[in-house]
N, C-alpha and C positions, 0 to 999 in steps of 0.2 A: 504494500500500500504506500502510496505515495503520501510528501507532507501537502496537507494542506494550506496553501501561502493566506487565506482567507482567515484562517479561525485563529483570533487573537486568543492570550491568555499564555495558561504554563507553559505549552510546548515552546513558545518563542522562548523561555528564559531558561531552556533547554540546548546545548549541543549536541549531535546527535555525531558522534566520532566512528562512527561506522561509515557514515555517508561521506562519501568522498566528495563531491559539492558543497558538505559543510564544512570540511577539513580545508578545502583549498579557497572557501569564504574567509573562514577564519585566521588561516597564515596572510592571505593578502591584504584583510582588514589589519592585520597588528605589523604586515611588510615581512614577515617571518617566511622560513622555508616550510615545505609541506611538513619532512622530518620532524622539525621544533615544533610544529603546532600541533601534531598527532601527538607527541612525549608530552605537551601541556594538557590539551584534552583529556588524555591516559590520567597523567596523576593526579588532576582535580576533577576529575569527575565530568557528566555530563551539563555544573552548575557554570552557565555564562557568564553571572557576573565573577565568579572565583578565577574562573579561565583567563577571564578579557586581565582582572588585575596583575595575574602572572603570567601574562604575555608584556604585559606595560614594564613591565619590574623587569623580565628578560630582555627585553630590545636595551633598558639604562645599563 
């Protein structure tokens, strides 16, 4: 099943690290390589705001 781009709420404050459209969203939102941004996804979880902060703190 595909995401839904329509239906606000949890899922958006969700990464979904399986999905490789989310993974390579999320390295070129934070400028990171695919590699970096799967090992940040992995170790924080699928939570965005947690992700997005240690991706911010890895790029300094």
């Amino acid at each position: 099943m595909s995401d839904n781009k329509q239906k606000q709420g949890q899922d958006r404050k969700l990464v979904a690290g399986g999905e490789k459209y989310e993974v390579a969203y999320f390295a070129k939102k934070h400028g990171l390589e695919l590699k970096d941004a799967k090992r940040i996804i992995e170790a924080h979880g699928p939570d965005r705001d947690a992700a997005d902060k240690a991706a911010n703190r890895f790029k300094h």
